[in-house]
LOROKOL-399418 format. One record per residue: x, z, y of N, C-alpha, C in turn. Coordinates in steps of 0.001 Angstrom, whole numbers, plus 500000, padded with zeros to 6 digits. Each point is the difference from the previous one (the first is absolute). Last residue first. Layout:
residues N
XZYXZYXZY
...
END
This chain:
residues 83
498882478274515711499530498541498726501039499351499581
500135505331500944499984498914500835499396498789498868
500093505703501135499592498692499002499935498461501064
502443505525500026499444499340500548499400498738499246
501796503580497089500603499472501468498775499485500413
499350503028496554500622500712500791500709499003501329
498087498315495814498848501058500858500921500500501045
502461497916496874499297498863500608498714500629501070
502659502447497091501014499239501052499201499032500678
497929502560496433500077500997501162501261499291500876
498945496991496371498997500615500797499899500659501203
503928499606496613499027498934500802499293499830500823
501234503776497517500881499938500890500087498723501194
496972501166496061499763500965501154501017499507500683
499994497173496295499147499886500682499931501164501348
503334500717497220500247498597500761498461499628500329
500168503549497212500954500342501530500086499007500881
497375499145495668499141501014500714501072500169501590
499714496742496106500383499958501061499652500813501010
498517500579495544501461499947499718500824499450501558
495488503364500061500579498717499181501473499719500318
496722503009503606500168499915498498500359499084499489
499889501814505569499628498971498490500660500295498912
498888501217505744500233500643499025499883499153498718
500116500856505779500042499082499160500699500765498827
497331501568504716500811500690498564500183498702499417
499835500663505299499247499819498802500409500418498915
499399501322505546500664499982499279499223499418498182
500045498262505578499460501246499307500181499785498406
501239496789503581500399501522500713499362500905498577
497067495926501728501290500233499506500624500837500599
495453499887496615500824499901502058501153500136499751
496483498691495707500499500370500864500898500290501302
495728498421496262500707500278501742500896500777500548
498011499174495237501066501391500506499761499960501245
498014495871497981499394500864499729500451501453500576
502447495740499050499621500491501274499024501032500140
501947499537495846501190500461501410499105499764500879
497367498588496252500983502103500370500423500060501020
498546495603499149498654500769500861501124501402499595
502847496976498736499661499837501265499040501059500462
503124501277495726498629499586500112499638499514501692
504100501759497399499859498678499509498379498745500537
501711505581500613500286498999500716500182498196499948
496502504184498723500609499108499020501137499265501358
498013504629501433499442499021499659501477499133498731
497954505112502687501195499569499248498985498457499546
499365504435504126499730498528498813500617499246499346
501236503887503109499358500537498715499212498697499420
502497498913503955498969500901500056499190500494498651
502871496112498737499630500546501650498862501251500055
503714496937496360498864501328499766500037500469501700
501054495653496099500142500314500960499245501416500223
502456497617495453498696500624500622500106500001501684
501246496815495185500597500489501533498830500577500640
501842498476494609498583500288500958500296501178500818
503468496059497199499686501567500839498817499782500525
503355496097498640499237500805498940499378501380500590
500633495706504325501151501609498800498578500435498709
499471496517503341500700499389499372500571501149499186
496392500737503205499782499102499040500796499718498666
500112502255504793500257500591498881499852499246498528
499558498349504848501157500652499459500539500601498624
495156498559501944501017498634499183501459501111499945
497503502568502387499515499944498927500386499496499299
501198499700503880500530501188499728499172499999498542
499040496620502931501731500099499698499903500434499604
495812500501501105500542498717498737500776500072499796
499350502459503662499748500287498970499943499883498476
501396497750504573500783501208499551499680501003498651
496787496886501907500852498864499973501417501043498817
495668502018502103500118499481498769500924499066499321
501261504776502590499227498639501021499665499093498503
502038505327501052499739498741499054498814499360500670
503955502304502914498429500292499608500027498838498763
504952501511500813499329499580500717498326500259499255
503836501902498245500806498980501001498927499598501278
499904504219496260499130498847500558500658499402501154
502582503643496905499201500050501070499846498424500068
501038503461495626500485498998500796498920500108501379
501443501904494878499188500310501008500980498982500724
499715499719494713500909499701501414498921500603500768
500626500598494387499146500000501169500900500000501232
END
């Protein structure tokens, strides 16, 4: 499990990113805002969290790409999102 801080607001463009991110690792990737914990593999999950940026998340996964998916992820949440 990574705690991390929100680069920016999830917008639906940024959201897709962040979902498609996870796709490619053996691991079921959790996100966890405000005591809600979703599928991070899932668009309606992630945007579903809303959440602000600045405020803190949990990225968390199981399976054989379990570190390399969190470490992924929580690098890609944490900058800014460009196209």
């Amino acid at each position: 499990m990574q705690s991390l801080l929100l680069a920016q607001q999830w917008l639906a463009q940024t959201g897709g990113t962040y979902s498609q991110a996870g796709s490619p690792f053996d691991a079921a990737i959790k996100l966890a805002y405000k005591g809600k914990e979703i599928d991070a593999k899932s668009i309606i999950g992630v945007m579903s969290l809303a959440a602000q940026a600045g405020e803190e998340l949990l990225v968390s996964a199981e399976g054989n790409q379990a570190e390399a998916a969190v470490n992924a992820l929580a690098n890609l949440l944490s900058k800014p999102f460009t196209e």
